[in-house]
Backbone and ligand atoms as CSV (ligand in chain L), in Angstrom:
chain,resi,resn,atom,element,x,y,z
A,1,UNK,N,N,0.867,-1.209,0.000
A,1,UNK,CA,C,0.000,0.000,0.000
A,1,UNK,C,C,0.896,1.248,0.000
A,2,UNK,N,N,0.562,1.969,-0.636
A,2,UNK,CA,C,1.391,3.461,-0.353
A,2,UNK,C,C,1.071,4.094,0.282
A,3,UNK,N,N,2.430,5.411,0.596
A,3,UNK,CA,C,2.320,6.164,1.601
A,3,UNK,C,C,1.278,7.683,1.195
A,4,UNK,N,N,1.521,8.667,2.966
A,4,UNK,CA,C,0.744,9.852,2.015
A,4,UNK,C,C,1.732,10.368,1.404
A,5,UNK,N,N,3.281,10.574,1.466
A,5,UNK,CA,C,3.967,11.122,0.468
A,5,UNK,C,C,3.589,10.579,-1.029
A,6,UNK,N,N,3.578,9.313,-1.442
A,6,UNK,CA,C,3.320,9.054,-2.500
A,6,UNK,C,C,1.761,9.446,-3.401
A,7,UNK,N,N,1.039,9.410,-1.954
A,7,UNK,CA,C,-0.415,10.299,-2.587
A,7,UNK,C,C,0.006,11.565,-2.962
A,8,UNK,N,N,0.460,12.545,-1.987
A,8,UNK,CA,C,0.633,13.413,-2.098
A,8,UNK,C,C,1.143,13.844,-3.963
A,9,UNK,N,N,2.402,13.055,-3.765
A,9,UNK,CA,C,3.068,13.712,-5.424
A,9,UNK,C,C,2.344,13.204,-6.219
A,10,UNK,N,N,1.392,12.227,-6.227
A,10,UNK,CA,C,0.174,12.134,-7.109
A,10,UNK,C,C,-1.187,13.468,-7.221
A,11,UNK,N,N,-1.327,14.335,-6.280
A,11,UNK,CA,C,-1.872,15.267,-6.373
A,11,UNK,C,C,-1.650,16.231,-6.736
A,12,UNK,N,N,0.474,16.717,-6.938
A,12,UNK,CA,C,0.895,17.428,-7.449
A,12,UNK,C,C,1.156,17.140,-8.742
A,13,UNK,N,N,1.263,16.140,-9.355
A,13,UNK,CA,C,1.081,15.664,-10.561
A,13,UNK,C,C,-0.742,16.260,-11.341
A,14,UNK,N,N,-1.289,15.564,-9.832
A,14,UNK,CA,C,-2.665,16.194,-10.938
A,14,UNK,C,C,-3.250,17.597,-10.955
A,15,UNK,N,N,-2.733,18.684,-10.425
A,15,UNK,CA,C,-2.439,19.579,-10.005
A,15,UNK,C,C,-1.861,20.641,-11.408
A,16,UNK,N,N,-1.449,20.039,-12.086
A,16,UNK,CA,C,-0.635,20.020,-13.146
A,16,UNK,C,C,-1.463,20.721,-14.527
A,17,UNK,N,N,-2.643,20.243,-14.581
A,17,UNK,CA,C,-4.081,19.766,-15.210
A,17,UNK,C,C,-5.018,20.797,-15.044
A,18,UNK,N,N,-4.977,21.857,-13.615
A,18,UNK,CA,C,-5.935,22.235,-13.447
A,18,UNK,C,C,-5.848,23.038,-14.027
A,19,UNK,N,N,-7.414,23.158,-14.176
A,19,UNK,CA,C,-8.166,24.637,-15.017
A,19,UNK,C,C,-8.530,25.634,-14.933
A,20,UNK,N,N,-7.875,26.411,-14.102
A,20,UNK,CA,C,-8.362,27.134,-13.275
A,20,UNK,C,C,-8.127,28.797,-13.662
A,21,UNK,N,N,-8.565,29.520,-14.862
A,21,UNK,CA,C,-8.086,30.967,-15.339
A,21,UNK,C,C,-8.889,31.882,-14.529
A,22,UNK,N,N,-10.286,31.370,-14.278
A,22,UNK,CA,C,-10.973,32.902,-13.325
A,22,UNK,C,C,-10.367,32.820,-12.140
A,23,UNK,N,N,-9.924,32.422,-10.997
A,23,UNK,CA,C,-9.118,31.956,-9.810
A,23,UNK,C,C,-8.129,31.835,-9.714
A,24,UNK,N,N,-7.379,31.598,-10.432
A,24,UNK,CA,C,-5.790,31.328,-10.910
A,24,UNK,C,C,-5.447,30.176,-9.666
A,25,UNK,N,N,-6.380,29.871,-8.811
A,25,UNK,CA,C,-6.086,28.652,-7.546
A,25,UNK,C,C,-6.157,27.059,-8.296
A,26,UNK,N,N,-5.084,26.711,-8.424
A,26,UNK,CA,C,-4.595,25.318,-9.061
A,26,UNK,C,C,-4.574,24.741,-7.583
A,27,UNK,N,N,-5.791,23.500,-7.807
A,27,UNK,CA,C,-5.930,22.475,-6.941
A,27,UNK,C,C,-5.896,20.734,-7.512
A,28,UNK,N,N,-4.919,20.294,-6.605
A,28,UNK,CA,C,-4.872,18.465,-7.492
A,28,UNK,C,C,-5.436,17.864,-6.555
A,29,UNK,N,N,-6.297,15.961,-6.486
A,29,UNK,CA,C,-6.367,15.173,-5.500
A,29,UNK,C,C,-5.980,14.182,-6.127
A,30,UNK,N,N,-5.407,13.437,-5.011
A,30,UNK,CA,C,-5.744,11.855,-5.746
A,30,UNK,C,C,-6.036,10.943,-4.388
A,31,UNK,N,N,-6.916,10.321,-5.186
A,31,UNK,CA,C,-7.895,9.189,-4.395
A,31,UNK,C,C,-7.717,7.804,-4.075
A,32,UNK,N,N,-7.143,7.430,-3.443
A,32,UNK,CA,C,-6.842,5.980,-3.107
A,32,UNK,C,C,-8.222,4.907,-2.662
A,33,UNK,N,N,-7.898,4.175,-3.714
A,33,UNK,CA,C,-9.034,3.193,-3.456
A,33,UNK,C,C,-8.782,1.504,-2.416
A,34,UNK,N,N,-9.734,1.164,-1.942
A,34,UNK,CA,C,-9.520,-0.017,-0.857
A,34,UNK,C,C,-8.134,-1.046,-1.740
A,35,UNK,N,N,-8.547,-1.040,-3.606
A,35,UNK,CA,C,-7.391,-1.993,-4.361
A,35,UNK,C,C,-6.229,-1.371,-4.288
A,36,UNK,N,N,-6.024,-0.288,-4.119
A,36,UNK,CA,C,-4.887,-0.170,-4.452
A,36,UNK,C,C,-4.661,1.266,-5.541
A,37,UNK,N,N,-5.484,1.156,-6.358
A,37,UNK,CA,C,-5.803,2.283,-7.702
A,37,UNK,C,C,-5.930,3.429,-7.077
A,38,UNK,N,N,-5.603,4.190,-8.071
A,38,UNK,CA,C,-5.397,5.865,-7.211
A,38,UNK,C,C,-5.882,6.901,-8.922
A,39,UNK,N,N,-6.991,7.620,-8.007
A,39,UNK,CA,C,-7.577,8.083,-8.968
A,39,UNK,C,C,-7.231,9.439,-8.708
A,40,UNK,N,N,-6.632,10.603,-10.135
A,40,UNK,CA,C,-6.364,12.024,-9.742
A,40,UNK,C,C,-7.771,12.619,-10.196
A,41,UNK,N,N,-7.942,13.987,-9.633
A,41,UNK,CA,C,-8.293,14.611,-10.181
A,41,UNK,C,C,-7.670,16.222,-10.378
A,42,UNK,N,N,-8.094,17.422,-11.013
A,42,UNK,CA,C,-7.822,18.510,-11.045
A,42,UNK,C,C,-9.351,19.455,-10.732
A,43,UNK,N,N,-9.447,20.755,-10.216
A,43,UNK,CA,C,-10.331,21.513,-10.556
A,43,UNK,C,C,-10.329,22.176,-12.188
A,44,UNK,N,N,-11.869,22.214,-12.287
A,44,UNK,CA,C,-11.870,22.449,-13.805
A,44,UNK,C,C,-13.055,23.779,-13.717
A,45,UNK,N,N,-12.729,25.079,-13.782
A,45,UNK,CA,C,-13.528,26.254,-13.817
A,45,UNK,C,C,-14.191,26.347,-15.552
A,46,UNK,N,N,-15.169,27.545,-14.964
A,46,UNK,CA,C,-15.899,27.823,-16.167
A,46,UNK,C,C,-16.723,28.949,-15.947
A,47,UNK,N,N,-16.512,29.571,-17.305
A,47,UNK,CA,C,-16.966,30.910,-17.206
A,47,UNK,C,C,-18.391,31.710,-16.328
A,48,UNK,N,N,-19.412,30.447,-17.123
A,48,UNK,CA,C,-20.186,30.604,-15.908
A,48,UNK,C,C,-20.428,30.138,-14.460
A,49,UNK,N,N,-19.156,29.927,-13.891
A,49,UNK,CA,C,-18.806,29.799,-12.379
A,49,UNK,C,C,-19.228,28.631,-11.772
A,50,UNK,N,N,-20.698,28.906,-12.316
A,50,UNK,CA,C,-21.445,27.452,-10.851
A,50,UNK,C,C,-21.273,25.947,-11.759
A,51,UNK,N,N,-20.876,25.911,-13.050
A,51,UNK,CA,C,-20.460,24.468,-13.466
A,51,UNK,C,C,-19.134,24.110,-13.091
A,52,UNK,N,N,-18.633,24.561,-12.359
A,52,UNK,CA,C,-17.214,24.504,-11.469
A,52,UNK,C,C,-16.821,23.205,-11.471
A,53,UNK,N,N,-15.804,22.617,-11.480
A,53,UNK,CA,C,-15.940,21.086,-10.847
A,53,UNK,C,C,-14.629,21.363,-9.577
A,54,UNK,N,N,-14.657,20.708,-8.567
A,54,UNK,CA,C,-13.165,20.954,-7.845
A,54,UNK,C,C,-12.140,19.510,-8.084
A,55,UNK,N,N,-11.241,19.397,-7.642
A,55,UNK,CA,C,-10.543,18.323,-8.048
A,55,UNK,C,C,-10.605,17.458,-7.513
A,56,UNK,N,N,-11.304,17.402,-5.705
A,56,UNK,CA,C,-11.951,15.950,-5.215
A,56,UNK,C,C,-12.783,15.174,-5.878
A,57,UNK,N,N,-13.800,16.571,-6.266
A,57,UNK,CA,C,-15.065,15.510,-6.958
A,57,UNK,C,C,-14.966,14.986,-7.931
A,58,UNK,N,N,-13.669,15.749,-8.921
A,58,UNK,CA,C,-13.495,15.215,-10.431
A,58,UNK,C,C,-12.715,14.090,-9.941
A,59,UNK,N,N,-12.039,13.500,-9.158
A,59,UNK,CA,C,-11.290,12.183,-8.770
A,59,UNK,C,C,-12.808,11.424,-8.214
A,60,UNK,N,N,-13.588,11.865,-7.112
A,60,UNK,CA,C,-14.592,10.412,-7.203
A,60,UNK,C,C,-15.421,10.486,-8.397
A,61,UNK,N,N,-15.799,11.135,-8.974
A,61,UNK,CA,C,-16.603,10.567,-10.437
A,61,UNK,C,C,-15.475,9.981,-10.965
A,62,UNK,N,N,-14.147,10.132,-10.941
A,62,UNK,CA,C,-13.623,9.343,-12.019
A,62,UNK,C,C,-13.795,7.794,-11.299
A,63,UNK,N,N,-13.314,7.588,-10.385
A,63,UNK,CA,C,-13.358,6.538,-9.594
A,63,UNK,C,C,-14.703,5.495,-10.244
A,64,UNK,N,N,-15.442,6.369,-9.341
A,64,UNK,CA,C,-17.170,5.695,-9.331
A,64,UNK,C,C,-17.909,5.601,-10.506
A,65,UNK,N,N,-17.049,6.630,-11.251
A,65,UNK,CA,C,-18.147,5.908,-12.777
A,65,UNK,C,C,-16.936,4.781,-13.647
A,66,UNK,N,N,-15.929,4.104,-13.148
A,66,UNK,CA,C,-15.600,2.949,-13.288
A,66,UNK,C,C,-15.837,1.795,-12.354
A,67,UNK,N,N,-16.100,2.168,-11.595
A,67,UNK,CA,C,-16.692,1.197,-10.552
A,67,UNK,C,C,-16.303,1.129,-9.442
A,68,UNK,N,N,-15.636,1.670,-8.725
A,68,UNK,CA,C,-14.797,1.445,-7.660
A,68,UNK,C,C,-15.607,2.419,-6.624
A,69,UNK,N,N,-15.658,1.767,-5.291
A,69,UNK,CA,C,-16.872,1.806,-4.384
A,69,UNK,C,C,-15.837,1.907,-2.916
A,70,UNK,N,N,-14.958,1.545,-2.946
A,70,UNK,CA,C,-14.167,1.746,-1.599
A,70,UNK,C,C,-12.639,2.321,-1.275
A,71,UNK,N,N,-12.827,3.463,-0.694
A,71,UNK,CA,C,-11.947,4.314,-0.526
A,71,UNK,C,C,-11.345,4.383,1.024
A,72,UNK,N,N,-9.945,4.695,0.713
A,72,UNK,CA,C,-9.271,4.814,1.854
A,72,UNK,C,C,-8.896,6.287,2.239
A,73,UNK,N,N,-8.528,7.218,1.489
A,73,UNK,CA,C,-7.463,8.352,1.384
A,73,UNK,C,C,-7.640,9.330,0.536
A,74,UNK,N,N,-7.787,10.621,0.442
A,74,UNK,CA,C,-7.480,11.205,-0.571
A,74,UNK,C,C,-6.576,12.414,0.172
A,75,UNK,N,N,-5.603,12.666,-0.937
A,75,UNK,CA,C,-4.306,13.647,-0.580
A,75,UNK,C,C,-5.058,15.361,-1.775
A,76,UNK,N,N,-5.205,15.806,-1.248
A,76,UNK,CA,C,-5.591,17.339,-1.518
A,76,UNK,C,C,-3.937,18.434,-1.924
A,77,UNK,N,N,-3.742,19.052,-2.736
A,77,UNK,CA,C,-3.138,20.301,-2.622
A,77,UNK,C,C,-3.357,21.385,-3.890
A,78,UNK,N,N,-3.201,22.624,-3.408
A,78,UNK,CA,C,-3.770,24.004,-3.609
A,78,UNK,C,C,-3.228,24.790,-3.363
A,79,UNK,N,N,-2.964,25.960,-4.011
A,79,UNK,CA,C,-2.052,27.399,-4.228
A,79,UNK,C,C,-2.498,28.315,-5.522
A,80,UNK,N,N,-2.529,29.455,-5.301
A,80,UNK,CA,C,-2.545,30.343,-6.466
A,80,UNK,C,C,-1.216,29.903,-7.201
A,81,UNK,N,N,-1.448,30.463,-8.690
A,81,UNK,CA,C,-0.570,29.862,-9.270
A,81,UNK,C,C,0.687,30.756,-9.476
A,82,UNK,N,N,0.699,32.384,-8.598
A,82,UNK,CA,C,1.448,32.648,-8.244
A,82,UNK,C,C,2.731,32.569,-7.121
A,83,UNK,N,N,1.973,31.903,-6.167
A,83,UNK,CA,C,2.678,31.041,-5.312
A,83,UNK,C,C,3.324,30.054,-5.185
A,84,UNK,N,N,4.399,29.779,-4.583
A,84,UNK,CA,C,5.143,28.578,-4.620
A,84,UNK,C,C,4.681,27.553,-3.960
A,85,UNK,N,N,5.480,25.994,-4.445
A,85,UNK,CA,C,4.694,25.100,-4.164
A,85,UNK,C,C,5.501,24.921,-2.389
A,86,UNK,N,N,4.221,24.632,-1.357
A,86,UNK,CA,C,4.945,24.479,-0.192
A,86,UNK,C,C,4.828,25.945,0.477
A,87,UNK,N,N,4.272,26.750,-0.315
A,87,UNK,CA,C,4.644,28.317,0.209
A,87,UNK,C,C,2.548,28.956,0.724
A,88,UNK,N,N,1.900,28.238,-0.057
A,88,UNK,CA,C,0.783,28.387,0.421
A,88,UNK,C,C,-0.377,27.913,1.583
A,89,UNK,N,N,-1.276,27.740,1.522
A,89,UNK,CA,C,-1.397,26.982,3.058
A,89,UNK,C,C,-2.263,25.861,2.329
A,90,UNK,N,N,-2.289,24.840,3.781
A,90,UNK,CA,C,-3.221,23.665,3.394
A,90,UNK,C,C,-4.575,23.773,3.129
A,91,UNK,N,N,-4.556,23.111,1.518
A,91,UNK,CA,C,-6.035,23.317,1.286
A,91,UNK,C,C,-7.423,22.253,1.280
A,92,UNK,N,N,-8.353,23.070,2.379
A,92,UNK,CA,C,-8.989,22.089,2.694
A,92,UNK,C,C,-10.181,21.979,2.282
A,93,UNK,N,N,-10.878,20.357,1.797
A,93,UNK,CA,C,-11.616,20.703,0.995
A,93,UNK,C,C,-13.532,21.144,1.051
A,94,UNK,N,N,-13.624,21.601,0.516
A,94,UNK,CA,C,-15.169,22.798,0.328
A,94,UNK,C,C,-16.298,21.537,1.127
A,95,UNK,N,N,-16.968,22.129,1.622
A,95,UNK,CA,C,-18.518,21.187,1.835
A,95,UNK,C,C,-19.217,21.025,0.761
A,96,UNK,N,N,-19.371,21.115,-0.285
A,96,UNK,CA,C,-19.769,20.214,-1.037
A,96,UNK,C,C,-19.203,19.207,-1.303
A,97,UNK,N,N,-17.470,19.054,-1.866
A,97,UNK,CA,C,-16.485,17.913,-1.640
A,97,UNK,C,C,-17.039,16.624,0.056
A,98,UNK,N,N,-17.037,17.514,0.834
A,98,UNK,CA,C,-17.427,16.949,1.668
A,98,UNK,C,C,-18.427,15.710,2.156
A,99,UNK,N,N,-19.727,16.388,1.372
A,99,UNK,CA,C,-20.950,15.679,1.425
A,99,UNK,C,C,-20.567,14.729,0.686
A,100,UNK,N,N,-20.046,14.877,-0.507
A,100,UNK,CA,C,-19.700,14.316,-1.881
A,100,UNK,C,C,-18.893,12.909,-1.104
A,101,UNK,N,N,-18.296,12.972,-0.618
A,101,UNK,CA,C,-17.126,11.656,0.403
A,101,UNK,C,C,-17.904,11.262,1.238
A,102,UNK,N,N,-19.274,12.025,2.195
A,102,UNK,CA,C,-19.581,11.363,2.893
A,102,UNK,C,C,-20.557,9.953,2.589
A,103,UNK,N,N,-20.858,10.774,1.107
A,103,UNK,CA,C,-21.752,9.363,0.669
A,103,UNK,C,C,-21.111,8.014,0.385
A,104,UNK,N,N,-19.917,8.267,0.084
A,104,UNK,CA,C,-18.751,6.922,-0.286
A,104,UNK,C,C,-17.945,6.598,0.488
A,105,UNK,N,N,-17.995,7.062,1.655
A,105,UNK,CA,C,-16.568,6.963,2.764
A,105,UNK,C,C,-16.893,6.982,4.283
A,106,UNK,N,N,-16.412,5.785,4.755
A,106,UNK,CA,C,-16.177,5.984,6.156
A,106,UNK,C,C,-15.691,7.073,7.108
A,107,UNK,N,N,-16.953,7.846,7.593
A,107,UNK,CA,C,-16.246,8.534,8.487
A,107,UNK,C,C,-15.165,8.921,9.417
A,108,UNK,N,N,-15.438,7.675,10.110
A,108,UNK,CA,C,-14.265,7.163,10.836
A,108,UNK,C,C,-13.101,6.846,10.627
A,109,UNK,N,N,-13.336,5.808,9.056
A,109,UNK,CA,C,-11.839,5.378,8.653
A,109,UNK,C,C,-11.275,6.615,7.213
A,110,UNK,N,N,-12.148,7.103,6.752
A,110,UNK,CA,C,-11.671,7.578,5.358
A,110,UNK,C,C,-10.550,9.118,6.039
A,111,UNK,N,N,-9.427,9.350,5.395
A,111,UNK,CA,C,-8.393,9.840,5.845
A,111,UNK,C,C,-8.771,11.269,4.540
A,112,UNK,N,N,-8.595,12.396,4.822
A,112,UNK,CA,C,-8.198,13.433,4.093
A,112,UNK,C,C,-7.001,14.221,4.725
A,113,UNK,N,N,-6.197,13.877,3.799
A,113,UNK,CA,C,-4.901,14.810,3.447
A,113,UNK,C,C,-4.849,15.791,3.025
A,114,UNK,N,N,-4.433,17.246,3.676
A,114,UNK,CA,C,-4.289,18.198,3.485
A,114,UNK,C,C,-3.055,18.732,3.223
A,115,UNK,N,N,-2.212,19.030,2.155
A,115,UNK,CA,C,-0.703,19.185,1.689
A,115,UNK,C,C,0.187,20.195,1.363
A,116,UNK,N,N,1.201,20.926,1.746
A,116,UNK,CA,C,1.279,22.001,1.059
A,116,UNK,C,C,2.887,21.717,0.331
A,117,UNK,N,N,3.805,20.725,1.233
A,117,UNK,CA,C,4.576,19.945,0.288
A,117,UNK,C,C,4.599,18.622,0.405
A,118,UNK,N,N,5.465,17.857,-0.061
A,118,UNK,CA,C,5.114,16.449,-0.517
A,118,UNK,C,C,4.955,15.557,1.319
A,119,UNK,N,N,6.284,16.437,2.028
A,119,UNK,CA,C,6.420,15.604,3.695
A,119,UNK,C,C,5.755,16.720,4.716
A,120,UNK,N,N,5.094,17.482,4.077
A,120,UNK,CA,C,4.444,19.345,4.884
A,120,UNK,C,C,2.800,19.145,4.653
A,121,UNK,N,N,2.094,17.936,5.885
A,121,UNK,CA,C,0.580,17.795,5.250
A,121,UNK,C,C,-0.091,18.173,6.847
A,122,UNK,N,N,-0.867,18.092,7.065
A,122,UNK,CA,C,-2.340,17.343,8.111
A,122,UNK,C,C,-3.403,16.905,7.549
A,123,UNK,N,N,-3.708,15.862,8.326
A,123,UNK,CA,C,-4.527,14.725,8.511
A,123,UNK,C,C,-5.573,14.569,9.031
A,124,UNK,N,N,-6.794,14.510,8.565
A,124,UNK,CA,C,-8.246,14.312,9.397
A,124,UNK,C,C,-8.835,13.203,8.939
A,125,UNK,N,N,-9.545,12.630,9.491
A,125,UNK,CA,C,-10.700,11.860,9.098
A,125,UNK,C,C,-11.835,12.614,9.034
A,126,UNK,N,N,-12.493,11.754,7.639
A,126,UNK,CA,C,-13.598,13.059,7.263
A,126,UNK,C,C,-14.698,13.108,8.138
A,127,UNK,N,N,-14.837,12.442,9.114
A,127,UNK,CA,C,-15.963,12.741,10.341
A,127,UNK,C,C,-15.500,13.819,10.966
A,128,UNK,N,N,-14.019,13.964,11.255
A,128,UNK,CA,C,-13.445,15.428,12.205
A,128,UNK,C,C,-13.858,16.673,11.171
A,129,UNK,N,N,-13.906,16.501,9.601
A,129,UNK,CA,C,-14.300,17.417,8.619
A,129,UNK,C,C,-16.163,17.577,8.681
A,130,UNK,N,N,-16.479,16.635,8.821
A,130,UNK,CA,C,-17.624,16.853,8.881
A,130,UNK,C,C,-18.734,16.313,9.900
A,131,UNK,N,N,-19.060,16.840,11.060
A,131,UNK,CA,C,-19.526,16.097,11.563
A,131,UNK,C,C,-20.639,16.209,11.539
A,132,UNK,N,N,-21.751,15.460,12.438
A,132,UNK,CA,C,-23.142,15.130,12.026
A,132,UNK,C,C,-23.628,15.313,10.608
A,133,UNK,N,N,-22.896,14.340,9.336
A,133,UNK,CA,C,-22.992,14.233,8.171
A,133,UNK,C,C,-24.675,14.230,7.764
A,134,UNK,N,N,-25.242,14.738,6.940
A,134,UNK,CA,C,-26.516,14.081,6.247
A,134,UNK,C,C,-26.132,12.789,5.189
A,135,UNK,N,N,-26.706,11.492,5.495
A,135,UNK,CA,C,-26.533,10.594,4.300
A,135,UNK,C,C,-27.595,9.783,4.488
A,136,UNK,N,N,-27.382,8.695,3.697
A,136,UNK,CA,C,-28.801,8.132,3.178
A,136,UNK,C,C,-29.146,7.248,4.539
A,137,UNK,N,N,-28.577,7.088,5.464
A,137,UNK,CA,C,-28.890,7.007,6.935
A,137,UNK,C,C,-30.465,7.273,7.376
A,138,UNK,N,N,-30.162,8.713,7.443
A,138,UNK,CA,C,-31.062,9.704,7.791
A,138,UNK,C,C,-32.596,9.371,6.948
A,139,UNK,N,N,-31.702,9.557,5.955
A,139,UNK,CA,C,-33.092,9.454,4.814
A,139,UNK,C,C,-34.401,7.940,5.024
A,140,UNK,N,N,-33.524,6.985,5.599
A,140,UNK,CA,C,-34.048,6.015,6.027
A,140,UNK,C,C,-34.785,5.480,7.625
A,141,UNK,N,N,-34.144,6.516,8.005
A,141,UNK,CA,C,-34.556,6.104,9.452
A,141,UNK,C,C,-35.697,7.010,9.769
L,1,THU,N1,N,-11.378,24.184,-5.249
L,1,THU,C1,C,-11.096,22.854,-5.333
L,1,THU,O1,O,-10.882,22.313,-6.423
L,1,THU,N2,N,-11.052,22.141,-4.188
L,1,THU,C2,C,-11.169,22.672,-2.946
L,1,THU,O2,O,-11.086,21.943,-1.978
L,1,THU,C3,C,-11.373,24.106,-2.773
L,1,THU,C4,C,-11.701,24.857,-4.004
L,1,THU,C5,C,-11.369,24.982,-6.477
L,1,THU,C6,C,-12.689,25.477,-6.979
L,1,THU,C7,C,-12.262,26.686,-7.790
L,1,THU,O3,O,-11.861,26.254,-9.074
L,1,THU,C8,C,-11.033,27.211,-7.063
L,1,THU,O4,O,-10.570,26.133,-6.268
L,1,THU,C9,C,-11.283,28.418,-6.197
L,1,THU,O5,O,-12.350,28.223,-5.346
């Protein structure tokens, strides 16, 4: 299994990608799945703003619309793209990202990495990110 350094430079890799001209804030993730597979994503902007995608969510759709249903990890990092890498702060990710993980991920166990260089992170579990989640729990009980 890999480490979060190795997530990590997978997020700066996808990081690489992003789309980001109204914001100039270049954000990468990559997503570690229960196999092993590690899915990146980038944020992808757009003129009219609210079709936004950020780069968590573009890593679980990539994930989940191949099939993959169990996640361990995802490593996050973010900076204007005037800033150096390591020089900005940890970026953490939006509540919508949020909700978005809580539907696929263990609270308890699912890990978000927050990075600003490859060995320069913190660590939550996404229950400490989000607590008293809404999910299909609720909806059922
Ligand atoms: N963004 C992400 O991709 N992930 C986050 O966790 C925070 C925000 C993107 C959305 C937008 O393209 C830019 O960063 C500024 O909000």
């Amino acid at each position: 299994m890999i480490n979060q350094e190795q997530l990590i430079k997978k997020a700066f890799e996808a990081q690489k990608f992003s789309y980001a001209p109204y914001s100039q804030f270049n954000v990468g993730a990559a997503l570690l799945c229960a196999d092993g597979t590690i899915y990146t994503g980038c944020n992808i902007e757009n003129a009219a703003f609210s079709p936004t995608n950020c780069a968590e969510r573009t890593a679980f759709f990539k994930a989940i619309s191949e099939g993959k249903k169990d996640f361990v990890a995802i490593a996050i990092v973010g900076n204007k793209s005037n800033v150096e890498k390591g020089q900005g702060d940890y970026c953490a990710p939006c509540a919508v990202c949020r909700q978005v993980m809580a539907e696929f991920c263990d609270l308890e166990k699912f890990q978000v990495i927050m990075a600003k260089d490859d060995n320069d992170y913190i660590e939550n579990t996404l229950g400490e990110l989000i607590p008293l989640a809404f999910t299909g729990k609720d909806l059922n009980s």
